[in-house]
C-alpha positions in Angstrom: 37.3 -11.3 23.0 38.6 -11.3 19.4 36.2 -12.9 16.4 38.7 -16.0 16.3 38.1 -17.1 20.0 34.4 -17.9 19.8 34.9 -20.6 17.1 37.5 -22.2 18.9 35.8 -22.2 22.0 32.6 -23.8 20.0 35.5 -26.2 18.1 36.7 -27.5 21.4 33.2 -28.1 23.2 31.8 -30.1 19.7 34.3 -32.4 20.0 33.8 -33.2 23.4 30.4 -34.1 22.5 28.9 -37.3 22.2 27.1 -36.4 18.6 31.2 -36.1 17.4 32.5 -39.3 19.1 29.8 -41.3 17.8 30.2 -40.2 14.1 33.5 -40.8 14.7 33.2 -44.1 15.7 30.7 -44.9 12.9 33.4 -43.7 9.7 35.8 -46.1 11.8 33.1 -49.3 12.3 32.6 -48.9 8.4 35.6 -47.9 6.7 38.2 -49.7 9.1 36.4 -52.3 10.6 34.1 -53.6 8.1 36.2 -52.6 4.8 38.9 -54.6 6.6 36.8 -57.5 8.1 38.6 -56.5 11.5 36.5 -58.4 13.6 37.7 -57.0 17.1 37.7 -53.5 16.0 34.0 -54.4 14.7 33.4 -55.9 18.2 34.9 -53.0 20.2 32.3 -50.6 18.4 29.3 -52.7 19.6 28.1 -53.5 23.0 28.5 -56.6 24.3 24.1 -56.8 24.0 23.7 -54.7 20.8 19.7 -55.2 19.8 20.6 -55.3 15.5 17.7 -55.3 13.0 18.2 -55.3 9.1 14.3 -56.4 7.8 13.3 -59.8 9.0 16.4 -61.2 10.5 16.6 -59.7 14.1 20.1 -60.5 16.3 20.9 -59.8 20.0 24.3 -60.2 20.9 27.3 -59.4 19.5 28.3 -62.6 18.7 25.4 -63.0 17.0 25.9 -60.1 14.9 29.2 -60.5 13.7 27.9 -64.1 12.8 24.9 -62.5 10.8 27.9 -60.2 9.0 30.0 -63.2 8.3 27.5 -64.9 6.4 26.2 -61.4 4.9 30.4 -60.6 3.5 30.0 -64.6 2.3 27.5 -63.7 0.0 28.9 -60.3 -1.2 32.6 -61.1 -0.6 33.3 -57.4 -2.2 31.1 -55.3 0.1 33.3 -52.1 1.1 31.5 -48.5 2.2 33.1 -45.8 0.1 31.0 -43.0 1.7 28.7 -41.7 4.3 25.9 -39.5 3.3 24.1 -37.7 4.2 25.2 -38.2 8.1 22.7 -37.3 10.6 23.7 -37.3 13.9 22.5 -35.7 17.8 22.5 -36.7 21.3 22.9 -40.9 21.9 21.4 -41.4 17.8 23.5 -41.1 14.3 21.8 -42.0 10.6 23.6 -43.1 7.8 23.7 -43.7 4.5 26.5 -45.4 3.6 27.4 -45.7 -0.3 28.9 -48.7 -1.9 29.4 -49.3 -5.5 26.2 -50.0 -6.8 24.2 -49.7 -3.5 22.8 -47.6 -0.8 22.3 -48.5 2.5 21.1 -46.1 6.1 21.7 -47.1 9.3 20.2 -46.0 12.5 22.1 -46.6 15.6 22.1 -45.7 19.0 25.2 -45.7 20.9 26.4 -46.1 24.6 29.3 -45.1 26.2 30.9 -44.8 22.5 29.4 -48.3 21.1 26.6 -48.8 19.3 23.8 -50.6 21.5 20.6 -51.0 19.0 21.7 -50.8 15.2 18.9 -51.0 12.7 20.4 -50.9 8.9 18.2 -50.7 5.9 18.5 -52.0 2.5 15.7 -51.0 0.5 15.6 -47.5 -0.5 11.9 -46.5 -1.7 12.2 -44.9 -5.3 12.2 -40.9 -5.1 8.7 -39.9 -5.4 7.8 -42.4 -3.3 5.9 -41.2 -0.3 7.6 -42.5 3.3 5.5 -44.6 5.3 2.9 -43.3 7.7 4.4 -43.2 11.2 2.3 -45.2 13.6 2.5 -43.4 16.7 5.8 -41.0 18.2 9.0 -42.0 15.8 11.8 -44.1 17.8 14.2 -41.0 17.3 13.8 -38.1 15.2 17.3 -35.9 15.5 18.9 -33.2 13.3 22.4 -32.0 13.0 23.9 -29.4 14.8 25.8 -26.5 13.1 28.5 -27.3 15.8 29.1 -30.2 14.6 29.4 -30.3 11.3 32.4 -29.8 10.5 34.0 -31.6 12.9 31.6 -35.2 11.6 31.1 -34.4 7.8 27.5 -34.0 8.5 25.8 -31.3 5.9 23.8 -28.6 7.3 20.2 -28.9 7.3 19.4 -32.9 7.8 17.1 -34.1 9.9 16.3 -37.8 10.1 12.6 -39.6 11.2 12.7 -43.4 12.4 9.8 -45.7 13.3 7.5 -48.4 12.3 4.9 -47.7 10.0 1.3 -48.5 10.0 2.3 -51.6 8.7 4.2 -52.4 11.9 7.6 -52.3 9.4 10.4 -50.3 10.1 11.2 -47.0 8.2 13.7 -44.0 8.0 13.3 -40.9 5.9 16.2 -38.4 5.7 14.8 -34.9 4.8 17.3 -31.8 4.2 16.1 -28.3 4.3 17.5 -25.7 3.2 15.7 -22.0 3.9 12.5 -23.1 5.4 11.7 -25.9 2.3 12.4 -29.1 1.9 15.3 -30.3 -0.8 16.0 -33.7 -0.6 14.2 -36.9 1.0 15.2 -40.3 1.1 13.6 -42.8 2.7 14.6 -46.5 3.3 12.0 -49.1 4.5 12.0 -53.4 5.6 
């Protein structure tokens, strides 16, 4: 077997798997669907009973959500995602941070059958130096990427991402990225 079949062989599994489809999906829910307010592409990407949480205001439905996005692009008429990173994603769970001008926002999402089914998007991003939360029993998810499926996503090597409540019975995400063995880069978003 030459050196050149191996990676395609590794290629063609990773983007079978659900970790691609799912990232996939998530650049096209933000940078078709919500940078074009296309409402049934937006729909398409979200089960029909997707659990969403963004701080205080909790919706189940997708009707529901979209409403709760309406009203959200009302009062930022000029929201557009420009970028995702870092991207975490593994198994049925991506995290996101997705860059606008001026802003950073993560989102955690777990998917089904290639459509997000609980969505939990943070605004606030604690100030670096910060520490994260203290986890309050197991995290919700806690995945990493893949060298697999980097390439084939535009995740970065090395990121791993924590989400749970805290102490405080608020929800938190911290994004670490390691590089060697250490620790490089945290970001952590709470509610």
């Amino acid at each position: 077997m030459s050196a050149q079949a191996t990676p395609k062989a590794d290629t063609k599994k990773a983007e079978s798997s659900p970790e691609v489809r799912n990232a996939v999906n998530f650049h096209l829910l933000d940078f078709v669907a919500w940078n074009n307010r296309d409402w049934t592409m937006f729909r398409h990407l979200h089960t029909a009973d997707v659990k969403v949480e963004m701080g205080e205001m909790k919706t189940q439905g997708i009707d529901q959500h979209v409403g709760a996005m309406e009203a959200m692009i009302k009062q930022a008429p000029d929201s557009r995602l420009t970028q995702h990173t870092p991207i975490v994603t593994e198994g049925n769970w991506t995290c996101i941070v997705g860059i606008s001008p001026g802003m950073q926002m993560a989102t955690v999402a777990k998917w089904r059958e290639g459509a997000i089914s609980e969505e939990y998007l943070f605004m606030k991003q604690l100030p670096p130096g910060t520490p994260a939360p203290t986890l309050k029993g197991a995290p919700i998810a806690k995945i990493s990427n893949r060298g697999d499926i980097q390439a084939l996503t535009g995740a970065e090597p090395g990121w791993s991402c924590v989400f749970g409540r805290g102490e405080n019975g608020k929800s938190f995400v911290t994004l670490a990225r390691t590089v060697n063995g250490k620790e490089t880069q945290s970001i952590t978003f709470a509610d």
